[in-house]
VMD Tcl script that builds the backbone (N, CA, C; Angstrom):
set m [mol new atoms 471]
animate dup $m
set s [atomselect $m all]
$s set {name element resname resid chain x y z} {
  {N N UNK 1 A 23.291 -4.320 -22.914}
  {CA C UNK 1 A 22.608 -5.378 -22.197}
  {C C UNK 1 A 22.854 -5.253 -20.694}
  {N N UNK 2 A 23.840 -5.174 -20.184}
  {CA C UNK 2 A 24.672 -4.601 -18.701}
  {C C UNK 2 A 23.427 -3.737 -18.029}
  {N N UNK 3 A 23.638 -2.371 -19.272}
  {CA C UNK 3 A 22.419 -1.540 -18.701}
  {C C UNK 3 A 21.527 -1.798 -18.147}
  {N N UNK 4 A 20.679 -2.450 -19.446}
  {CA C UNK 4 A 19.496 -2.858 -18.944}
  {C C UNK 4 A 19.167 -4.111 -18.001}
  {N N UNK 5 A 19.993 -4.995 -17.504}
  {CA C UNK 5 A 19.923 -5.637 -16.367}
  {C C UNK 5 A 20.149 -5.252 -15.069}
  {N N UNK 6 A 21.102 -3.983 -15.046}
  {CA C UNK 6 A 21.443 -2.804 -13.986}
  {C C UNK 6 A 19.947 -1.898 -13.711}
  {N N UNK 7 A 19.143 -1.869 -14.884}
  {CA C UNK 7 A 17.795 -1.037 -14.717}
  {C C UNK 7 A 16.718 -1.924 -14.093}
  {N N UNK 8 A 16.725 -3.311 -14.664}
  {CA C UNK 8 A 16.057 -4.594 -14.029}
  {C C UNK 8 A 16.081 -4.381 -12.568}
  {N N UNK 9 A 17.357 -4.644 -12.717}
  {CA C UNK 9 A 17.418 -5.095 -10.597}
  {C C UNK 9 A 17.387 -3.473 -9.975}
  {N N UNK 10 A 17.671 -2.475 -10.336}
  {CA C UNK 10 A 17.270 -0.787 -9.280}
  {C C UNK 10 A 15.739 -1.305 -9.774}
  {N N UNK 11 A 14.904 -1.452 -10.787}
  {CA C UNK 11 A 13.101 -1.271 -10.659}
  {C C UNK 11 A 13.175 -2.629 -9.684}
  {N N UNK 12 A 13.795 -3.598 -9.994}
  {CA C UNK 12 A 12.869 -4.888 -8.645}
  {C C UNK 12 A 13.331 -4.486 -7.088}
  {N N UNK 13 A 14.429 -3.795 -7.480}
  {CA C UNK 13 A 15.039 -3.268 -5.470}
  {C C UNK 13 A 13.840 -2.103 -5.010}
  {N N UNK 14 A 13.707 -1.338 -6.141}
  {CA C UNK 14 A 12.482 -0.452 -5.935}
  {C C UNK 14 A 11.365 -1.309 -5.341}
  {N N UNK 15 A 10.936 -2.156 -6.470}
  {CA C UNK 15 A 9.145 -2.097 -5.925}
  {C C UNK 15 A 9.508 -3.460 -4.801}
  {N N UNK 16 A 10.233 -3.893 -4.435}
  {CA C UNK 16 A 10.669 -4.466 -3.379}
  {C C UNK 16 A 10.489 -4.274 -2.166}
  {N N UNK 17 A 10.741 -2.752 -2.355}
  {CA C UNK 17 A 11.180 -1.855 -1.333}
  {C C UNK 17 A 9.714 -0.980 -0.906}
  {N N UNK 18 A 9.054 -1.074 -2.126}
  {CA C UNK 18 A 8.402 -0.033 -1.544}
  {C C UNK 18 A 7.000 -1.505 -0.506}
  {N N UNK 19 A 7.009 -2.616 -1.408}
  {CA C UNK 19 A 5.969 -3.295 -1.141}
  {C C UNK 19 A 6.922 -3.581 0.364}
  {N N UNK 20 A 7.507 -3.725 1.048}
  {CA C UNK 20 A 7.924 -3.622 2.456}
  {C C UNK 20 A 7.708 -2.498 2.899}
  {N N UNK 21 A 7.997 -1.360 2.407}
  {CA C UNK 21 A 7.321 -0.331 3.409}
  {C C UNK 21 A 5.721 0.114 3.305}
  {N N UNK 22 A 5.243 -0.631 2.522}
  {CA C UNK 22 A 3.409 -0.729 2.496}
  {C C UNK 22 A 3.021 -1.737 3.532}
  {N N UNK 23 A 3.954 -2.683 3.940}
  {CA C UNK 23 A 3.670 -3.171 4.464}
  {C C UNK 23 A 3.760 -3.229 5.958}
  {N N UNK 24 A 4.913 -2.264 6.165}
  {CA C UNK 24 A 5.196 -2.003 7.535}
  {C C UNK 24 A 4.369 -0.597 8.386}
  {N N UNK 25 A 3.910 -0.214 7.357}
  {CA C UNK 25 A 3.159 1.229 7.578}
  {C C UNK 25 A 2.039 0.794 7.731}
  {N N UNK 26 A 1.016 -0.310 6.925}
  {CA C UNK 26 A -0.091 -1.332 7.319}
  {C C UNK 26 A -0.048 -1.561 8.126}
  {N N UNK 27 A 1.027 -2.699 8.720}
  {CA C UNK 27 A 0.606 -3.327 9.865}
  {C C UNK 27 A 0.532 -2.080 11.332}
  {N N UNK 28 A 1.814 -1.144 11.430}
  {CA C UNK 28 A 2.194 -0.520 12.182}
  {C C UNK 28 A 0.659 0.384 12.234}
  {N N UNK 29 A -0.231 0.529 11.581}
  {CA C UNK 29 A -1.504 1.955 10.883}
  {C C UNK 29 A -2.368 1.506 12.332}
  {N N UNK 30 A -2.468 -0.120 12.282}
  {CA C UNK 30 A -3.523 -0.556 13.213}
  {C C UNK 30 A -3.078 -1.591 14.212}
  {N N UNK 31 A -2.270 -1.446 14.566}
  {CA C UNK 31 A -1.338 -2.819 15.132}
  {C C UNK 31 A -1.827 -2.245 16.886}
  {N N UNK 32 A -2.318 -0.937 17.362}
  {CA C UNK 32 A -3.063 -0.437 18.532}
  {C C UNK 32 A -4.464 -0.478 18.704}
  {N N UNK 33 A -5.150 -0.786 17.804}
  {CA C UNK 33 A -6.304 -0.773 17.460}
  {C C UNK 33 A -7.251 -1.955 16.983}
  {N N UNK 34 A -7.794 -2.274 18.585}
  {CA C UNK 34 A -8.453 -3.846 18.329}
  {C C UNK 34 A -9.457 -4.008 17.216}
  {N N UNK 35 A -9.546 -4.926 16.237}
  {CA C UNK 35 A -10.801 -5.174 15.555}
  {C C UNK 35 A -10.896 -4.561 14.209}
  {N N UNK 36 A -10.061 -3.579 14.493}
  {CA C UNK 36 A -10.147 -2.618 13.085}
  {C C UNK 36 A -8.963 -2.623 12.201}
  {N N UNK 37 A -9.144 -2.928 11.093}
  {CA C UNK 37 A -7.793 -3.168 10.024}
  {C C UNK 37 A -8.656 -3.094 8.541}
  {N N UNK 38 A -8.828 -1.825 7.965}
  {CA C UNK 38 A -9.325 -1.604 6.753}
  {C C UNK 38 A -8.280 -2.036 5.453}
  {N N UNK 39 A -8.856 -2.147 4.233}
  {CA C UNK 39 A -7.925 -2.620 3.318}
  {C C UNK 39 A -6.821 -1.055 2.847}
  {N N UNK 40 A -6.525 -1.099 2.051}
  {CA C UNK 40 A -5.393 0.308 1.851}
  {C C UNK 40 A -6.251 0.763 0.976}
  {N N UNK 41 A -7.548 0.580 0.006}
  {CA C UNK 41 A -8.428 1.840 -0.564}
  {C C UNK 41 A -9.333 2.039 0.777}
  {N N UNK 42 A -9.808 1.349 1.525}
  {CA C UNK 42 A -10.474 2.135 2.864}
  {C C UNK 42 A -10.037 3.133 3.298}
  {N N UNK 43 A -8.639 2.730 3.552}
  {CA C UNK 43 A -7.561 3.586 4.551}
  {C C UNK 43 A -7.367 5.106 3.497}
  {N N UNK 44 A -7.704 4.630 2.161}
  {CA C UNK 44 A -7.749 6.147 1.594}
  {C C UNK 44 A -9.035 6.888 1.610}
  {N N UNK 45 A -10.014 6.377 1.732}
  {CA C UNK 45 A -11.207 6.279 2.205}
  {C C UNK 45 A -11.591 7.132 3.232}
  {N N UNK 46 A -11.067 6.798 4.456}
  {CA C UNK 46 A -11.439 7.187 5.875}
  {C C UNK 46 A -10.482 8.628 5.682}
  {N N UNK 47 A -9.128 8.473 4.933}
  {CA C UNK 47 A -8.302 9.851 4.732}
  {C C UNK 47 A -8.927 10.655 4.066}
  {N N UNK 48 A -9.016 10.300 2.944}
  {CA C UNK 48 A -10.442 11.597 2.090}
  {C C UNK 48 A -11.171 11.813 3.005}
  {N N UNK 49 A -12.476 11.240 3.389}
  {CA C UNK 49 A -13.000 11.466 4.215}
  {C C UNK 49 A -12.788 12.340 5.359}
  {N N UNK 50 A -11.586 12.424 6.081}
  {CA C UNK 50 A -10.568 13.267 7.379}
  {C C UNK 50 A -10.573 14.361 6.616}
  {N N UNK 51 A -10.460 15.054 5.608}
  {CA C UNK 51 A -9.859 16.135 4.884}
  {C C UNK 51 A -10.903 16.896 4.692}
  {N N UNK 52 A -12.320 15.606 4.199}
  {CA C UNK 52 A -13.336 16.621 3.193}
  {C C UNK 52 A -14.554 16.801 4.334}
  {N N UNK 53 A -14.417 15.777 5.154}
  {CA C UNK 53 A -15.645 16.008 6.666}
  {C C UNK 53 A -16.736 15.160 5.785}
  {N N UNK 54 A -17.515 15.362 4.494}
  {CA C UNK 54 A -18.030 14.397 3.706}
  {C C UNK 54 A -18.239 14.419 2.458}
  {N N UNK 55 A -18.717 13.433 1.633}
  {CA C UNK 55 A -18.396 13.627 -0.023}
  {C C UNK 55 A -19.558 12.422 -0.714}
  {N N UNK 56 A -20.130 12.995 -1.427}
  {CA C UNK 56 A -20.851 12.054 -2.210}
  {C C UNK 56 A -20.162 11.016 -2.692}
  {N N UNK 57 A -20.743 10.430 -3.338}
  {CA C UNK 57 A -20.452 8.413 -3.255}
  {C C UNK 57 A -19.421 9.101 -4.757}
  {N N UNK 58 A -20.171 9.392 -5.877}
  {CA C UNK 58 A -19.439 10.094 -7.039}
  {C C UNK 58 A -17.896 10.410 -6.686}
  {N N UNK 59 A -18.235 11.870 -5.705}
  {CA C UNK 59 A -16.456 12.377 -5.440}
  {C C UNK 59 A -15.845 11.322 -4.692}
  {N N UNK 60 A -16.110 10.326 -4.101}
  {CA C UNK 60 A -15.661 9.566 -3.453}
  {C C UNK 60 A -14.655 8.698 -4.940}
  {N N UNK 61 A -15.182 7.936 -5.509}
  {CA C UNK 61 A -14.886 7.323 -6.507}
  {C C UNK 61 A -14.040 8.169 -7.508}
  {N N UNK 62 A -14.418 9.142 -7.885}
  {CA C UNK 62 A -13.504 10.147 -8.655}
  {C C UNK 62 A -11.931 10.413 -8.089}
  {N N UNK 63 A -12.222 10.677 -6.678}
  {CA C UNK 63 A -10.968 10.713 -5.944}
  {C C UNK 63 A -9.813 9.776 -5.740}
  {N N UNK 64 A -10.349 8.644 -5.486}
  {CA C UNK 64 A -9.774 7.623 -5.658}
  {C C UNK 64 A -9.574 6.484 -6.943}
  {N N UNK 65 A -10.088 7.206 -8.045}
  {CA C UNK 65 A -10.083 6.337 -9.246}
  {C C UNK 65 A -10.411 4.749 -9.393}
  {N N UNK 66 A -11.578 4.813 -9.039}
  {CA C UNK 66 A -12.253 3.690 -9.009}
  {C C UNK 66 A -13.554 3.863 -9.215}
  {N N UNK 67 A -14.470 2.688 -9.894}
  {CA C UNK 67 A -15.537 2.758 -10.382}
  {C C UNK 67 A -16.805 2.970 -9.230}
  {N N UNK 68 A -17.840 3.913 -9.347}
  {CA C UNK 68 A -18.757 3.647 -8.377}
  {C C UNK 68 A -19.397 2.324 -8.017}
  {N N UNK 69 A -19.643 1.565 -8.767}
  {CA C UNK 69 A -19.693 0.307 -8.292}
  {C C UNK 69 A -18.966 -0.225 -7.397}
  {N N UNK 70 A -17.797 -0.195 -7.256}
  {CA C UNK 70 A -16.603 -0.653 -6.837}
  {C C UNK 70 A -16.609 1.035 -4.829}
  {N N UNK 71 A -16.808 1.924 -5.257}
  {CA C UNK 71 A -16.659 2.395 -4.270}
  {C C UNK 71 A -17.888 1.959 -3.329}
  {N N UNK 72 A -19.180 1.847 -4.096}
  {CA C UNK 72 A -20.249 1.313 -2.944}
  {C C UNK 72 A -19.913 -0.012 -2.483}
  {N N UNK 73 A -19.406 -0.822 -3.051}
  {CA C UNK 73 A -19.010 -1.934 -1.825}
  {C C UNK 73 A -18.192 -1.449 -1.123}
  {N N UNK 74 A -17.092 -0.903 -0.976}
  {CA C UNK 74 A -15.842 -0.457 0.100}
  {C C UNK 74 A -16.629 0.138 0.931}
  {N N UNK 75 A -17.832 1.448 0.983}
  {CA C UNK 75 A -18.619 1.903 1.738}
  {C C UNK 75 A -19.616 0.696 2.539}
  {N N UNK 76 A -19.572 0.218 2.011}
  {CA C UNK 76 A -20.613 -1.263 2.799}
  {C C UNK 76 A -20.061 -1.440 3.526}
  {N N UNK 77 A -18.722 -1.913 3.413}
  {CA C UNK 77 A -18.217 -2.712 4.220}
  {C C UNK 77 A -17.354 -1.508 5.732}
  {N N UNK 78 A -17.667 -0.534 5.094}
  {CA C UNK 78 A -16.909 0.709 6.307}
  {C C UNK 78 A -17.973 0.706 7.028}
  {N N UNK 79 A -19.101 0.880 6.847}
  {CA C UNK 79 A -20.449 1.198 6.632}
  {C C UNK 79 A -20.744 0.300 7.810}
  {N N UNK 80 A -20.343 -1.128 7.828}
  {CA C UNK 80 A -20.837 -2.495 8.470}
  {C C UNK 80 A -19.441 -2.459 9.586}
  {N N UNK 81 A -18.640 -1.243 9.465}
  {CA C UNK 81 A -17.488 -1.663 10.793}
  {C C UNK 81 A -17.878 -0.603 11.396}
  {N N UNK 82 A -19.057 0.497 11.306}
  {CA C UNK 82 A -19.229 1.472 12.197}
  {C C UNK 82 A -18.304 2.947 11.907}
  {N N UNK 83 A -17.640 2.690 10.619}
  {CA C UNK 83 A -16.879 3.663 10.555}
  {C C UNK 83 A -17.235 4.616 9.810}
  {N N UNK 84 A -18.081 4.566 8.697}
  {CA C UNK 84 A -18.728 5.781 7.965}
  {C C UNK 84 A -19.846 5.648 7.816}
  {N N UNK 85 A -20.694 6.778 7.545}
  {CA C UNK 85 A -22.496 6.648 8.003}
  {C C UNK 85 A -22.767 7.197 5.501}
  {N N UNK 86 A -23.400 6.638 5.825}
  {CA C UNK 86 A -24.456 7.742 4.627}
  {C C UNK 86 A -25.442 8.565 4.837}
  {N N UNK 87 A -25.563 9.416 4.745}
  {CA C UNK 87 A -26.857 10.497 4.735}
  {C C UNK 87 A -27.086 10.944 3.598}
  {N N UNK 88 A -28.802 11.169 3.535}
  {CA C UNK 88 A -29.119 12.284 2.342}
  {C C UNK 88 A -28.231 13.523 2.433}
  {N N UNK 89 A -28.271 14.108 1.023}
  {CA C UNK 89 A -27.464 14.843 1.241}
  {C C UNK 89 A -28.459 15.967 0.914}
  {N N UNK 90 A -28.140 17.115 1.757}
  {CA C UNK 90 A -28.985 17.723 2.113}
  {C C UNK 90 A -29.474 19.190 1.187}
  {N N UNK 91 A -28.534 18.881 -0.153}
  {CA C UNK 91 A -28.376 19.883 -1.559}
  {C C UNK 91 A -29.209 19.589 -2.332}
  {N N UNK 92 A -29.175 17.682 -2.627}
  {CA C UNK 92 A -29.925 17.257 -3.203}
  {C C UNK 92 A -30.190 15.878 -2.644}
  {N N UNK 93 A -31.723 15.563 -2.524}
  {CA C UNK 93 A -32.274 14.226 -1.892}
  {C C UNK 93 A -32.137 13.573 -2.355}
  {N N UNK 94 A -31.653 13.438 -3.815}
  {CA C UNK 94 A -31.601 12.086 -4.560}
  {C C UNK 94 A -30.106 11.340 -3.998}
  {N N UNK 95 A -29.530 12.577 -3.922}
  {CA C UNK 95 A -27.454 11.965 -3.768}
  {C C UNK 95 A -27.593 11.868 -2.074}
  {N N UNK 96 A -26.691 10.673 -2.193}
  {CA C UNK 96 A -26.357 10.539 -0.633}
  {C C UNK 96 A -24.968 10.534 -0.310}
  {N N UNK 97 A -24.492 11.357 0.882}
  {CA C UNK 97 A -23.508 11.618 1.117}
  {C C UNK 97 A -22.538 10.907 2.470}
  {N N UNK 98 A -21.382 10.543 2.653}
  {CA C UNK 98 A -20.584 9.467 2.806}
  {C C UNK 98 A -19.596 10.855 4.054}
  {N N UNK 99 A -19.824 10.004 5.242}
  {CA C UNK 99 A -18.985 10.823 6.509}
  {C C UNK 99 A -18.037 10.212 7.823}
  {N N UNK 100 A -17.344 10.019 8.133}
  {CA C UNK 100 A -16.902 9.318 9.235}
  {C C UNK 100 A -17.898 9.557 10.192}
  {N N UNK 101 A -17.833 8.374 11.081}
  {CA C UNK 101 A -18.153 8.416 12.315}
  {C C UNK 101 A -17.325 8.476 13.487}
  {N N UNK 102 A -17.774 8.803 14.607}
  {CA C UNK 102 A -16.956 9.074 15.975}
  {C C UNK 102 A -16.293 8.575 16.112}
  {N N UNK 103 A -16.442 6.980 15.494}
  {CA C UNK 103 A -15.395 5.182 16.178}
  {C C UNK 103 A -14.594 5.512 14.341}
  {N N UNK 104 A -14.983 6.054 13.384}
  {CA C UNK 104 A -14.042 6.188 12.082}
  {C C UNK 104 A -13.070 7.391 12.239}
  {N N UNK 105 A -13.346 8.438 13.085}
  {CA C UNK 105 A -12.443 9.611 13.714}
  {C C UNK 105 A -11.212 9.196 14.050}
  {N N UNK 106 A -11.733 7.939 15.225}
  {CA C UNK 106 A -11.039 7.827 16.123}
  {C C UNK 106 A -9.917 6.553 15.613}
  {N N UNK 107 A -10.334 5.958 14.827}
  {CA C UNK 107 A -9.112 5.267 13.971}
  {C C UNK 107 A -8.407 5.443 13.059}
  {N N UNK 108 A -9.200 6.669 12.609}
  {CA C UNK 108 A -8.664 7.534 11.780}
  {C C UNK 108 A -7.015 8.232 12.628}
  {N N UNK 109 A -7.502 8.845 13.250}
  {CA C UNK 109 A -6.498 9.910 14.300}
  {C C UNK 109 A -5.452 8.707 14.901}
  {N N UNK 110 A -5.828 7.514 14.973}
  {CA C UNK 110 A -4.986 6.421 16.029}
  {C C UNK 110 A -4.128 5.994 14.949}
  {N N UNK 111 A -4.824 5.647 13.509}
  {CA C UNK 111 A -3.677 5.176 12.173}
  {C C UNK 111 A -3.166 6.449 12.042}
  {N N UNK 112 A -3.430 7.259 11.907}
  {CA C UNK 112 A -2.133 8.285 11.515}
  {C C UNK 112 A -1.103 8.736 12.424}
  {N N UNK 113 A -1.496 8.429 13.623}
  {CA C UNK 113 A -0.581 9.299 15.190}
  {C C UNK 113 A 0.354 8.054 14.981}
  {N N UNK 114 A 0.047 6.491 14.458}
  {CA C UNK 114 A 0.973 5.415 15.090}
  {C C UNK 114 A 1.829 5.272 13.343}
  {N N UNK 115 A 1.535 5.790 12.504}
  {CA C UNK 115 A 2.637 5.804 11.331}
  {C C UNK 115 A 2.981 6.699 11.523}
  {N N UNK 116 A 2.878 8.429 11.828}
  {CA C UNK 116 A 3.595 9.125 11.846}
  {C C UNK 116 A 5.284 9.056 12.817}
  {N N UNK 117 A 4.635 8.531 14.505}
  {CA C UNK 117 A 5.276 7.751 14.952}
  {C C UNK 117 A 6.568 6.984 14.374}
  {N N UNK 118 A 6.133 5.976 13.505}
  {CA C UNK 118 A 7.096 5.187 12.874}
  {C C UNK 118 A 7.976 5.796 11.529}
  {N N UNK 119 A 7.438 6.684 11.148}
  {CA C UNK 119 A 7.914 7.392 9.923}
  {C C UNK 119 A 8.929 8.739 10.880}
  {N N UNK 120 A 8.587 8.952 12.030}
  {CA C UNK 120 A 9.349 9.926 12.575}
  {C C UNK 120 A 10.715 9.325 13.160}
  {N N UNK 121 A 10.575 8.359 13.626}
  {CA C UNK 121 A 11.627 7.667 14.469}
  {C C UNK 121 A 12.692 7.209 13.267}
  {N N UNK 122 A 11.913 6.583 11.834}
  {CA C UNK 122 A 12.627 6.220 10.748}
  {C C UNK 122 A 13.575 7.390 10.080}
  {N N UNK 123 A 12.890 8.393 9.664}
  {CA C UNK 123 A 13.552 9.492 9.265}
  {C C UNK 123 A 14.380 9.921 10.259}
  {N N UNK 124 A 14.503 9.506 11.168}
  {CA C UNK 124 A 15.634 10.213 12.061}
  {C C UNK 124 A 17.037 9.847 12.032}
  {N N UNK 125 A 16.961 8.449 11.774}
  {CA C UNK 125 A 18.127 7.617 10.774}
  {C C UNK 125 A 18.715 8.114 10.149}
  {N N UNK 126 A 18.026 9.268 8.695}
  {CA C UNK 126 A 18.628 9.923 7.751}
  {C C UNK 126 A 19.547 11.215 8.484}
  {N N UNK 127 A 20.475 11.465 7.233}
  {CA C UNK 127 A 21.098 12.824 7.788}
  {C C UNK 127 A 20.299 14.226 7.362}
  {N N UNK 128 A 20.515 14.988 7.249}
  {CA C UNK 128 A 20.041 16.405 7.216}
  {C C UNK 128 A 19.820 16.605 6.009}
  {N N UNK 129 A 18.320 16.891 5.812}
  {CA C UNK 129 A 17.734 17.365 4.573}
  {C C UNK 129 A 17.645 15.808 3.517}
  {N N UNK 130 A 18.023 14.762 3.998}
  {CA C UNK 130 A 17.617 13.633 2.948}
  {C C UNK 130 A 16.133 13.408 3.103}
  {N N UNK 131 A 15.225 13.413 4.406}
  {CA C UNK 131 A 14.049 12.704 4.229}
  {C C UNK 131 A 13.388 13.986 3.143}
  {N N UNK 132 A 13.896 15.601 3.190}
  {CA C UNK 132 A 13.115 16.329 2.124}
  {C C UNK 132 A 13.038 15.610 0.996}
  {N N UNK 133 A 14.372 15.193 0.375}
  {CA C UNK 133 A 14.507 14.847 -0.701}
  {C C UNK 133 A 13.222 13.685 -1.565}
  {N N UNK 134 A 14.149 12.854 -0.111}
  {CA C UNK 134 A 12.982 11.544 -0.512}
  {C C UNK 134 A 11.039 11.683 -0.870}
  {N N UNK 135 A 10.986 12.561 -0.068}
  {CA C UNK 135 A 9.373 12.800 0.109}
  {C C UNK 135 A 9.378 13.805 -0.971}
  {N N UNK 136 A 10.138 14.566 -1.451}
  {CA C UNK 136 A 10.516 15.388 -3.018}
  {C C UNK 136 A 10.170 14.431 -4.183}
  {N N UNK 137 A 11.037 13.515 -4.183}
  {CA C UNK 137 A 11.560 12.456 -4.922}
  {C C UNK 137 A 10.398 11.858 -5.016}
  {N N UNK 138 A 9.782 11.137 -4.399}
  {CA C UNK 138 A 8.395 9.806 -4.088}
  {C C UNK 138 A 6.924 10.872 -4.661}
  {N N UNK 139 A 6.991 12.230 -4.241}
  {CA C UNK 139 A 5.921 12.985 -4.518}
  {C C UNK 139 A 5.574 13.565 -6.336}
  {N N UNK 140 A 7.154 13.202 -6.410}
  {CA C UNK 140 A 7.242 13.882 -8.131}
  {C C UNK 140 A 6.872 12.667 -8.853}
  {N N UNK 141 A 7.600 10.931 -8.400}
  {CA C UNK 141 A 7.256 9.920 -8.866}
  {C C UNK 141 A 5.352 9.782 -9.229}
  {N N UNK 142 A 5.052 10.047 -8.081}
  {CA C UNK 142 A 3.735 9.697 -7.968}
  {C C UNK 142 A 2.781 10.382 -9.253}
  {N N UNK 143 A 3.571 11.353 -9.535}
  {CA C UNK 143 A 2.933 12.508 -10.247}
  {C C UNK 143 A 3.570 12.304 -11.479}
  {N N UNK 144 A 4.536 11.921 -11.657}
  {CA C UNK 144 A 4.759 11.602 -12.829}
  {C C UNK 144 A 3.997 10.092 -13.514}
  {N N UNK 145 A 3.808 8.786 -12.696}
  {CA C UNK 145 A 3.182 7.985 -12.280}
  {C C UNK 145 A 1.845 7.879 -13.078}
  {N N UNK 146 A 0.912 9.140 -12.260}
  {CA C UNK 146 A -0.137 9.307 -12.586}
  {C C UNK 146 A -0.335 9.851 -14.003}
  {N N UNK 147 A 0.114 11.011 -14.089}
  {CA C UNK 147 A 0.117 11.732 -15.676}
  {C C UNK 147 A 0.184 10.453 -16.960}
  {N N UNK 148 A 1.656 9.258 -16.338}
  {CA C UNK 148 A 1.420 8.057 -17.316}
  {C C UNK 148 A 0.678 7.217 -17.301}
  {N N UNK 149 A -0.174 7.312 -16.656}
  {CA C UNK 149 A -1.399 6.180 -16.250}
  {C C UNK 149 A -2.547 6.097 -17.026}
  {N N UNK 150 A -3.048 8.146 -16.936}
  {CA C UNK 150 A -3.672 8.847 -17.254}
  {C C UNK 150 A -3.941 8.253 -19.189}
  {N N UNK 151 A -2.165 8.630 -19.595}
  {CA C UNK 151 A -1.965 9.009 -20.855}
  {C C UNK 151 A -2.559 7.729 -21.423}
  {N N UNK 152 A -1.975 6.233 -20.942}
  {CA C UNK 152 A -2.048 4.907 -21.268}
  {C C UNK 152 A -3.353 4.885 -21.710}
  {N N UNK 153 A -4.067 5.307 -20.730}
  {CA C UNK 153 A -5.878 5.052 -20.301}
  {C C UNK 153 A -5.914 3.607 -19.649}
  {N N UNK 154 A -5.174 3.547 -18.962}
  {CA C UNK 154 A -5.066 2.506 -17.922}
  {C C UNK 154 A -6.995 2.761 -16.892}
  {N N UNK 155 A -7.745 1.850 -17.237}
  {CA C UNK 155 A -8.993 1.310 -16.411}
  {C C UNK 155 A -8.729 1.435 -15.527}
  {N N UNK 156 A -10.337 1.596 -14.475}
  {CA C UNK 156 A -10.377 2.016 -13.134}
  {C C UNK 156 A -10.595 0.801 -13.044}
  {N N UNK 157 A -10.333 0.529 -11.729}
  {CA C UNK 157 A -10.817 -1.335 -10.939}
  {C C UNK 157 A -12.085 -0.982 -10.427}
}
mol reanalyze $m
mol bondsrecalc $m
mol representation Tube
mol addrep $m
């Protein structure tokens, strides 16, 4: 019983922990940047987007595991802050394809320069070779994470 109340409180210090540093990496993402504050699937959004240059509405949703329904509103609403455009896509006219814009670049490049920022100054705290670990550690979670998510058949939102 010990145990498992010892396992209780490390999982609530965990997701404790992590929902404070979601939250400090949020605010810190856009805290330079007047007007603009996307939700955290945007913000994965505008990052896919940074990586792929552009992606049909489909890979969009696939990527982020969420229903196309559900990704065309998030695009609306990027869509309505000036930050991603749709175009035909130019393979096939029926599919339309999903791209940052100049002002989505540029908040793009401003949220990542001002967490890296804060994630650099933080890790500097640690001693030598711990932040590998951690970003070891958090990267295998995630992946292990997912594989059980997968298995459950845990629904897309």
């Amino acid at each position: 019983m010990e145990d498992e109340t010892q396992e209780n409180g490390m999982m609530g210090q965990f997701l404790d922990a992590m929902q404070q540093l979601h939250r400090l990496l949020r605010r810190q993402r856009f805290a330079e940047i007047e007007g603009v504050e996307p939700t955290r699937s945007q913000w994965l959004i505008l990052r896919t987007l940074g990586r792929c240059e552009s992606c049909s509405m489909g890979e969009l949703a696939e990527r982020l595991d969420v229903r196309a329904s559900t990704m065309s509103q998030m695009i609306d609403r990027l869509e309505l802050a000036g930050l991603v455009e749709r175009r035909v896509d130019e393979a096939d006219a029926r599919s339309r394809s999903v791209s940052l814009t100049v002002s989505g670049c540029e908040a793009l490049e401003a949220g990542r320069r001002a967490q890296e920022n804060l994630l650099a100054a933080s890790f500097a705290a640690f001693e030598a070779g711990e932040a590998e670990v951690l970003v070891r550690l958090l990267t295998r979670l995630a992946e292990v994470m997912k594989d059980a998510g997968s298995a459950s058949n845990v629904p897309r939102r």
